[in-house]
C-alpha positions in Angstrom: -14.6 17.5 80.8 -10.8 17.2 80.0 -12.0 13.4 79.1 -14.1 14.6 76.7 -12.3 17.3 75.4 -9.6 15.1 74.5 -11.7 12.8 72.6 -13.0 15.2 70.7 -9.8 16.4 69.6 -9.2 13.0 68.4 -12.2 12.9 66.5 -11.1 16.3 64.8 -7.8 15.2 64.4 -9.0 12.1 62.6 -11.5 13.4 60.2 -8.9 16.8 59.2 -6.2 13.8 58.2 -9.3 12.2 56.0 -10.0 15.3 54.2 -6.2 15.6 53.6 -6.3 12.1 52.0 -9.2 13.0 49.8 -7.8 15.7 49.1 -4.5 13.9 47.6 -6.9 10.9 46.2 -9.0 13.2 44.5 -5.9 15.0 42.8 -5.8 18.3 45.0 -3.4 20.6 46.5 -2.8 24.3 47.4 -3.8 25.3 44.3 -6.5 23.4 43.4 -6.9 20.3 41.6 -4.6 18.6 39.6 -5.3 17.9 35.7 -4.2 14.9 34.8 -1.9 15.6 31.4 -3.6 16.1 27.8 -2.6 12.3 26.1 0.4 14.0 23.8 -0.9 14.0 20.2 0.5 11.6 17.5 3.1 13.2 15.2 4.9 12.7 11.8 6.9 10.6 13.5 4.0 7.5 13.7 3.4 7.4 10.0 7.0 8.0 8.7 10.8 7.5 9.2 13.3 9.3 6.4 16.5 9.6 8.6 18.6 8.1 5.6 22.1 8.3 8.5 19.9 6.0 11.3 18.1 3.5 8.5 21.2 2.5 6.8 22.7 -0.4 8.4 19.4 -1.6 10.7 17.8 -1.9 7.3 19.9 -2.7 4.5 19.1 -3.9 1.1 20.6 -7.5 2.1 19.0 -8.1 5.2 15.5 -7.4 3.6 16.2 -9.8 1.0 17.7 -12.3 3.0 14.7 -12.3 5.0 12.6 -12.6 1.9 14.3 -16.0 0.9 14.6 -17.0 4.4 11.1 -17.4 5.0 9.8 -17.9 1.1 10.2 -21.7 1.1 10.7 -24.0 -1.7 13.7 -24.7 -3.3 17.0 -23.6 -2.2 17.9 -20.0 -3.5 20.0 -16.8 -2.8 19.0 -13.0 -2.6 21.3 -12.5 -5.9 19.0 -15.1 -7.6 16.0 -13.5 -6.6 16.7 -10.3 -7.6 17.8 -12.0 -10.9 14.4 -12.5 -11.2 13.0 -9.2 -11.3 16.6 -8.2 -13.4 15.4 -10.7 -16.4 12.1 -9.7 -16.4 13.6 -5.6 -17.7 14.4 -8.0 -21.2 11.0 -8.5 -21.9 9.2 -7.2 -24.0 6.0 -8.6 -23.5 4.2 -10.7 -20.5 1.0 -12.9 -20.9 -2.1 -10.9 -18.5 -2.8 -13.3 -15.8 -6.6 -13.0 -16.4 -7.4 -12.1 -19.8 -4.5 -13.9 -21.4 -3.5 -11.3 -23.6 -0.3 -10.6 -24.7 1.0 -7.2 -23.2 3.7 -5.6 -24.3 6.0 -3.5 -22.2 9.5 -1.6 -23.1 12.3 -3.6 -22.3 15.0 -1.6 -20.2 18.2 -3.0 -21.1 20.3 -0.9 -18.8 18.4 -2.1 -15.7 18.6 -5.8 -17.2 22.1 -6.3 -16.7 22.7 -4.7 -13.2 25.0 -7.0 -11.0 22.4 -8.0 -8.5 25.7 -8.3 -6.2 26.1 -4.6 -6.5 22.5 -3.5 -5.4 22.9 -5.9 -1.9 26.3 -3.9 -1.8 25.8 -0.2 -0.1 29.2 0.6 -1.0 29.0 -0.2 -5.1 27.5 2.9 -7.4 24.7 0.9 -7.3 24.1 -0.4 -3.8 20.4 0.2 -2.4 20.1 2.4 0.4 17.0 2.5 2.7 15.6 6.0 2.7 12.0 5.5 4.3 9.4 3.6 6.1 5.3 4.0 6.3 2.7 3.1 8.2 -0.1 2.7 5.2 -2.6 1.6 8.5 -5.0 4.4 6.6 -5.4 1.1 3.8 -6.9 -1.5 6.5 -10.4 -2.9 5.4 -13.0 -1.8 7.9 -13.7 -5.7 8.5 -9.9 -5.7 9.8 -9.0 -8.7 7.4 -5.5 -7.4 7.5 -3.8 -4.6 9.2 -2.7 -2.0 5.9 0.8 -1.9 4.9 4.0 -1.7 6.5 6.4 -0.3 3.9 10.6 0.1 3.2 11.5 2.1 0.2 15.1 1.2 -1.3 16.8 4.0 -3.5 19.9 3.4 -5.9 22.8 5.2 -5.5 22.6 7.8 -8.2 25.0 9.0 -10.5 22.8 11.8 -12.2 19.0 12.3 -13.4 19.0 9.4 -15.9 20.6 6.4 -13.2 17.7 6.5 -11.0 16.1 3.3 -9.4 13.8 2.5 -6.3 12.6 -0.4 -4.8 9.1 -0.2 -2.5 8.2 -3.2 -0.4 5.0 -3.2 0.5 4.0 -5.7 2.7 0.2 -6.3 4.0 -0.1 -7.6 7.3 -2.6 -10.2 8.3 -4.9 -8.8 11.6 -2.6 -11.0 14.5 -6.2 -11.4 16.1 -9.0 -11.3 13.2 -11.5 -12.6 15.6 -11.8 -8.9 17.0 -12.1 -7.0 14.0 -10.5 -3.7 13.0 -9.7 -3.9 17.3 -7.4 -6.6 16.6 -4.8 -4.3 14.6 -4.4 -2.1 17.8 -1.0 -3.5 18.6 0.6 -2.7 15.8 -0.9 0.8 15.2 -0.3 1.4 19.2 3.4 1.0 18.7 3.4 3.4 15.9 1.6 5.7 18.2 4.5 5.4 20.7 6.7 6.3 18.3 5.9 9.8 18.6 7.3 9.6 22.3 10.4 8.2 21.0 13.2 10.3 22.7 15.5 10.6 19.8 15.6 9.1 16.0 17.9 6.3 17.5 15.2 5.2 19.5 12.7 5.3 17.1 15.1 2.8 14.5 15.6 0.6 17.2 11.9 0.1 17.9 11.2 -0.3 14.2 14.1 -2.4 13.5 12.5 -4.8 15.9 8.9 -4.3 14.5 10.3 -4.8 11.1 12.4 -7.9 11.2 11.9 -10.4 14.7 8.0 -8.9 15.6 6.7 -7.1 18.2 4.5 -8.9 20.9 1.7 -10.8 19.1 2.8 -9.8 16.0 4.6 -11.4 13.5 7.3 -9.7 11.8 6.5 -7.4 8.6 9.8 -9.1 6.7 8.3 -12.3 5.5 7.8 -13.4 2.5 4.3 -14.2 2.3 3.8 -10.3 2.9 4.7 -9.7 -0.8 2.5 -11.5 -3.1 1.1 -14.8 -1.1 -1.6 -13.5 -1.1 -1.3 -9.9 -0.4 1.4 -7.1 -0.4 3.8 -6.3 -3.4 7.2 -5.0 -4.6 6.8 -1.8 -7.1 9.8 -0.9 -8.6 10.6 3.2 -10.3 12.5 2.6 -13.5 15.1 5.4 -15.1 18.2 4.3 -16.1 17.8 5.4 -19.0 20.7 5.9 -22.6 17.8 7.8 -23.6 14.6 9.3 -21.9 12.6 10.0 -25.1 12.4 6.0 -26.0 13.0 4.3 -22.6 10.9 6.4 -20.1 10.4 6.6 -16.6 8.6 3.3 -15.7 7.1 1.7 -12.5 6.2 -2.1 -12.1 5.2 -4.2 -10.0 5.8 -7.8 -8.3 4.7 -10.1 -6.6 6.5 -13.4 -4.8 6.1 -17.1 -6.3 7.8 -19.9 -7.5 9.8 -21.2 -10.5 8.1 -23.9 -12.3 11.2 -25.9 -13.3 12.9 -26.0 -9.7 10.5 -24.5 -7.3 12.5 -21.8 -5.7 11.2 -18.3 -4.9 11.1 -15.5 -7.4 9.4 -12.2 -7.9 7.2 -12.5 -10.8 5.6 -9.6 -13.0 2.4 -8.9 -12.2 -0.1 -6.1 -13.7 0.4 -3.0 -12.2 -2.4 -2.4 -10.0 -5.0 0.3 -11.0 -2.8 1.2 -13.8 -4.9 0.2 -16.9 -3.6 -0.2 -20.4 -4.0 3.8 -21.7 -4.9 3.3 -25.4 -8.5 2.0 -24.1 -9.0 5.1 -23.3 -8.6 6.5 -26.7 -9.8 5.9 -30.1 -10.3 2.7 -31.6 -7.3 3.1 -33.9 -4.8 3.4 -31.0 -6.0 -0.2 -29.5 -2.7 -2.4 -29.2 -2.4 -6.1 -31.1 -4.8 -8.2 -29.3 -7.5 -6.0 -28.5 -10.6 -5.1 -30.4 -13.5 -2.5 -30.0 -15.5 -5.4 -28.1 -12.5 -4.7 -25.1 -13.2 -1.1 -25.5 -16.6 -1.0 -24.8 -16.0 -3.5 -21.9 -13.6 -1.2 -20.1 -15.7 2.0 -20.8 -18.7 0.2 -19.4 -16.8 -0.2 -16.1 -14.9 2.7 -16.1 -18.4 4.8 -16.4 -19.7 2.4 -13.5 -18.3 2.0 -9.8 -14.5 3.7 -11.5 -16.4 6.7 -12.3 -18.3 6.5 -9.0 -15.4 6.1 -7.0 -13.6 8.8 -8.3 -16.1 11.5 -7.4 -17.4 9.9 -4.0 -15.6 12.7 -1.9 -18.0 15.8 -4.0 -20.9 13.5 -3.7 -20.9 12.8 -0.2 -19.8 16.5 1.0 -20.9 19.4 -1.3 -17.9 21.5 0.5 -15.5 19.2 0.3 -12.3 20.9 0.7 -9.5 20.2 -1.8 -7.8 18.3 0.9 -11.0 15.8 1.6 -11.2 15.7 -3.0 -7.3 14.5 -3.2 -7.2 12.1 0.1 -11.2 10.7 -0.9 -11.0 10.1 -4.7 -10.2 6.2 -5.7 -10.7 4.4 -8.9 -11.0 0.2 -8.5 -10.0 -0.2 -12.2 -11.0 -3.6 -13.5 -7.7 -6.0 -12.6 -8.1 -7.5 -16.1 -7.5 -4.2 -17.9 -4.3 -3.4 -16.0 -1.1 -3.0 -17.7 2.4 -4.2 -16.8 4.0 -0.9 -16.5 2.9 2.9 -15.5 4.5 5.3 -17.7 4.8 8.5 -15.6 7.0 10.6 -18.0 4.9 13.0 -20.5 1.3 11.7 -21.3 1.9 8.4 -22.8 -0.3 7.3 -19.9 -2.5 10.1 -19.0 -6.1 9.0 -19.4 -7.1 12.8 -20.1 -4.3 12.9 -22.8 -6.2 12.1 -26.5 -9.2 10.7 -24.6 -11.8 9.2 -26.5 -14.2 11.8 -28.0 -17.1 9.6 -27.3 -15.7 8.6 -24.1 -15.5 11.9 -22.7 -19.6 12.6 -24.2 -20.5 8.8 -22.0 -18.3 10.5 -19.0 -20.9 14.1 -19.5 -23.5 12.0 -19.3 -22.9 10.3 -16.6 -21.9 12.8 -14.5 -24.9 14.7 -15.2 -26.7 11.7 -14.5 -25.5 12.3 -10.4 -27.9 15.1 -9.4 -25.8 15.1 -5.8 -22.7 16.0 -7.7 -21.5 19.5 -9.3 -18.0 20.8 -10.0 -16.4 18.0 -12.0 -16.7 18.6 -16.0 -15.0 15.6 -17.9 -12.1 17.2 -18.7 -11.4 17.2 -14.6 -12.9 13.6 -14.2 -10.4 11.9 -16.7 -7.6 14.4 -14.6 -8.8 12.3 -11.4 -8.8 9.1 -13.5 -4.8 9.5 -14.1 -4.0 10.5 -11.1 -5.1 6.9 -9.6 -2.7 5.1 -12.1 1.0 5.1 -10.7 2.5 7.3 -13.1 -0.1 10.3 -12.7 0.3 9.6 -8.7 4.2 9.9 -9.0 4.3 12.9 -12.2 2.3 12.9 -14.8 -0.6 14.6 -12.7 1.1 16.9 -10.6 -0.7 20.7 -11.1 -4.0 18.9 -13.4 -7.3 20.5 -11.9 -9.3 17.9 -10.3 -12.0 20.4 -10.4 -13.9 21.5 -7.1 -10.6 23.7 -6.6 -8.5 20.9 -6.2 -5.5 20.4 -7.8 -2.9 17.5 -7.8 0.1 18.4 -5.6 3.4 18.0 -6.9 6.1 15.0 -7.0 9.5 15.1 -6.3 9.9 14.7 -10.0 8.4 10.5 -10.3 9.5 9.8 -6.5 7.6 10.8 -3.5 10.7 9.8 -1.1 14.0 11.0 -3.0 17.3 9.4 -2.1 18.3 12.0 0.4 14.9 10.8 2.1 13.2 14.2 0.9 9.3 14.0 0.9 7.5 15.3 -1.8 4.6 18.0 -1.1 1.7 15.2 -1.7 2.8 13.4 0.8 4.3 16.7 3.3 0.9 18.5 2.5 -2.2 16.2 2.0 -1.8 12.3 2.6 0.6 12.5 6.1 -2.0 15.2 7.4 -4.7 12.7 6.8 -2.7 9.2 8.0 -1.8 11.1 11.0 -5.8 12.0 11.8 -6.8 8.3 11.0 -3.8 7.3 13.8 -4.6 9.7 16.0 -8.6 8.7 15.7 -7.9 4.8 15.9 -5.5 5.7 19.2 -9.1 7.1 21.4 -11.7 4.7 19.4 -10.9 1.6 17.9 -13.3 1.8 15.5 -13.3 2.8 11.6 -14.8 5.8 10.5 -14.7 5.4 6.5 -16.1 7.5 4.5 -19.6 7.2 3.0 -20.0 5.3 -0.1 -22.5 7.3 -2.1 -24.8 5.4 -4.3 -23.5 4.6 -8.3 -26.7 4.6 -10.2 -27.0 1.6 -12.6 -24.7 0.1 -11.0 -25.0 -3.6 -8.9 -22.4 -4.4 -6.4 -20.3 -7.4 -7.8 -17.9 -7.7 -4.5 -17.4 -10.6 -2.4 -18.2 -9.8 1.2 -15.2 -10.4 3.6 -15.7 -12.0 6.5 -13.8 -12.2 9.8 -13.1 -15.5 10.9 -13.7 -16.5 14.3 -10.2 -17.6 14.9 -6.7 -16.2 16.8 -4.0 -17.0 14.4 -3.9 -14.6 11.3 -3.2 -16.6 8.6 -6.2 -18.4 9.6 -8.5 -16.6 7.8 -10.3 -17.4 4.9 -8.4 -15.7 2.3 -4.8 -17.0 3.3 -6.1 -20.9 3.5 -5.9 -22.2 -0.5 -2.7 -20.1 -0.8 -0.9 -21.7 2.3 -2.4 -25.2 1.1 -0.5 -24.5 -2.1 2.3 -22.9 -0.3 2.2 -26.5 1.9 1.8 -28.7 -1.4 5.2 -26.8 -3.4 6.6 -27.5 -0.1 6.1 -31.6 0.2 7.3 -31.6 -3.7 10.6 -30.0 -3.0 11.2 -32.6 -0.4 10.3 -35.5 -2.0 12.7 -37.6 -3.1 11.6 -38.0 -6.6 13.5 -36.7 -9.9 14.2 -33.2 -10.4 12.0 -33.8 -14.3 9.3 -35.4 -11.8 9.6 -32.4 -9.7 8.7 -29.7 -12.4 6.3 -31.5 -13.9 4.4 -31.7 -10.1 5.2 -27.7 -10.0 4.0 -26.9 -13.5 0.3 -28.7 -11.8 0.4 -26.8 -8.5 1.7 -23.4 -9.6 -1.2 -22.7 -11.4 -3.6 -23.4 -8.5 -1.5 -20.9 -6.1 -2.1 -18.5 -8.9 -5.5 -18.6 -9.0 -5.9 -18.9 -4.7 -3.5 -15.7 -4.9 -5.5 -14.1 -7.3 -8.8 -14.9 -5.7 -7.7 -13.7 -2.2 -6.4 -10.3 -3.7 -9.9 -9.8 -5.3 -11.8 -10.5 -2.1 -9.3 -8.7 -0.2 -9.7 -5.2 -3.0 -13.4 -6.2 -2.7 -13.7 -5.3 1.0 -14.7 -2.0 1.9 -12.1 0.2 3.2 -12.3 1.4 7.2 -11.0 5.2 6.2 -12.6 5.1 1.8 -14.7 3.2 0.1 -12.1 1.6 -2.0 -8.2 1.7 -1.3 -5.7 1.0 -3.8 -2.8 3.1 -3.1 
């Protein structure tokens, strides 16, 4: 009996110490089970840095630049002659339109002209650049994940009162490092700006991103290279205001994109149209219609503003009759036709303002049409051509603030033209509608990898001219379709620089092949604005 007594006291033994184990495995103790920890949300913290003190010397002026001309290619050049570049081009007066040929003109801004480039890589000279932000623009990927969104660095100029004001925004888009899985293939990139929300301090959080920024995180290249601004996608935009005087030289933003000179092949920022910034007088009467353009222009813009522009910009009602002003201001796009686009946004007074002086037989085509959407209600003209402004640059950075977008919505304000000051201050747009929103799309794309854009309502009348997209099967980024012809050009620039041939012999091969990377550059950006957005139909800002 003892015999057995014992064994079965073994046996108990034996299956009490299971249970215990269970117990543990399954994640118990004395008090009951143990809940694993809620994942910690994603903060402000993933979508934007602004501490001015910790961005300073990780990301100065100089070492941006000298990363642009590091990796641009061609001819041998210098940060100070590349941002004589964009310097000369404030003498202008004029540029020729890249796709309609025209003649624009543009207000020269002779006080900007003759800055010493020197002094804007120096952060100690009145008018050294000092970083003062960086944004995750993830919220602008295509929902076929050709590219990634953008990976900004705004630049401010020291300023020595309300009329010396200057900011630099580099925008770079960043190829998908693995296009062959789609919108999945951007997840390490937006993963590490999850973890910045973890970060234990802000010098953590610069560390991290200085990395991220300027040698690449793993599998990803890094966002400082010069293809990232212009060849084929990305930009520089540029807030104008120094200013003798504001009434005649206004508050101006323009944009540029990296290329070649055509005498001796070294990199340059170029002027290019301001995107989704059309020329404001085609809005208005026939009279106001600058030299070089007739009524046949006017009724070609008109007939695509009142198509997929008009569409786009009241999507958001269309698609949600209780829209809240919120889902109105973050939902509401435009897609202007490229070839109407100006070379500056004027965001001082109305000199811009589609609703300012608007055609009167505009505004009865824009009733009409509106009328003609039997799922929409809430927008009278008046509020569409408000929305219409608000897409240019200079109604997103002032000239919009407090218009009623109808549907009791109403354009938040600026931080008078900037929406990142120089002390790094946001402006309420960004503080009150568009973080909110980036933040959502980060926090969505952390548990589900896949896009959840917003429903394209139907535009009556009109036929879909886009190019469709699509992924190629391949690993390496700049593999895919729309980078090839520019990176052939890129490649061709390249074996002309190096040949040993005349330096006449050499600008005459340029003045061939320039040309043809315009036209790859310009064909990539219009598939590329073609492709449907992964969080809006169209995505432009």
């Amino acid at each position: 009996m003892s015999y057995i007594y014992h064994k079965s006291f073994i046996y108990k033994g034996f299956y009490v110490f299971l249970f215990i184990v269970m117990l543990g495995l399954l994640g118990c103790d004395k008090n009951g089970p143990v809940i694993p920890p809620e994942p910690k949300p994603i903060t402000q913290k993933s979508v934007v840095f602004n501490d001015i003190e910790k961005l300073a010397i990780p990301f100065s002026f100089l070492k941006t630049m000298d990363k642009i001309v590091a990796t641009a290619g061609g001819a041998s050049t210098s940060s100070i002659l590349m941002l004589r570049s964009i310097l000369d081009s404030f003498a202008e007066n004029s540029f020729a339109h890249p796709v309609s040929g025209k003649t624009i003109a543009v207000t020269a801004r002779p006080l900007e002209s003759i800055i010493n480039p020197e002094d804007l890589l120096n952060p100690d000279s009145p008018d050294g650049m000092i970083p003062v932000g960086l944004f995750n623009r993830f919220d602008l990927a295509p929902v076929d994940g050709s590219n990634c969104g953008e990976y900004r660095i705004v630049y401010a100029k020291k300023s020595s009162g309300p009329l010396d004001r200057l900011t630099m925004i580099f925008e770079a888009r960043i190829p998908n490092p693995d296009p062959s899985q789609g919108l999945a293939g951007c997840a390490p990139i937006t993963d590490f700006w999850a973890q910045r929300s973890q970060d234990a301090d802000a010098t953590q959080t610069v560390t991290e991103l200085e990395k991220f920024y300027y040698q690449g995180i793993s599998g990803v290249q890094p966002v400082v290279k010069a293809e990232n601004y212009g060849l084929p996608l990305g930009q520089l935009r540029v807030n104008l205001f120094k200013t003798p005087d504001p009434g005649q030289i206004k508050w101006s933003l323009r944009e540029f994109l990296v290329s070649f000179d055509e005498n001796d092949g070294r990199a340059i920022f170029k002027p290019e149209p301001v995107d989704d910034s059309p020329i404001a007088a085609l809005f208005r009467a026939t009279t106001s219609l600058p030299d070089g353009f007739n009524e046949t222009d006017q009724s070609e813009f008109h007939d695509s503003f009142l198509g997929q522009s008009l569409c786009n910009l009241v999507n958001p009602d269309r698609i949600n009759s209780n829209a809240s002003a919120a889902d109105v201001i973050n939902g509401i796009r435009a897609g202007y036709d490229p070839k109407f686009n100006d070379f500056e946004s004027i965001s001082q007074d109305e000199d811009d303002n589609p609703a300012a002086d608007t055609d009167a037989q505009l505004l009865d085509q824009v009733q009409a049409r509106l009328a003609s959407l039997p799922d929409l209600t809430g927008v009278s003209p008046d509020q569409l051509m408000n929305r219409a402004g608000t897409m240019t640059c200079g109604g997103c950075h002032q000239f919009s603030a407090g218009k009623n977008l109808g549907n009791g919505a109403t354009w938040p304000a600026s931080l008078r033209f900037v929406h990142i000051n120089e002390a790094g201050e946001l402006s309420p747009l960004l503080t009150e509608v568009f973080i909110p929103k980036r933040i959502q799309i980060a926090q969505q794309f952390k548990e589900n990898r896949d896009a959840f854009q917003q429903i394209a309502a139907p535009c009556p009348g009109v036929v879909s001219a886009s190019e469709s997209v699509t992924v190629s099967k391949v690993k390496k980024a700049r593999e895919h379709d729309i980078y090839k012809n520019v990176d052939t050009a890129r490649d061709q620039i390249q074996q002309v620089i190096q040949a040993p041939v005349t330096q006449s012999e050499k600008s005459e091969k340029l003045k061939t092949i320039l040309p043809e990377l315009k036209e790859a550059t310009d064909l990539a950006r219009k598939r590329e604005r073609a492709a449907q957005g992964a969080y809006t139909p169209a995505r432009t800002h």
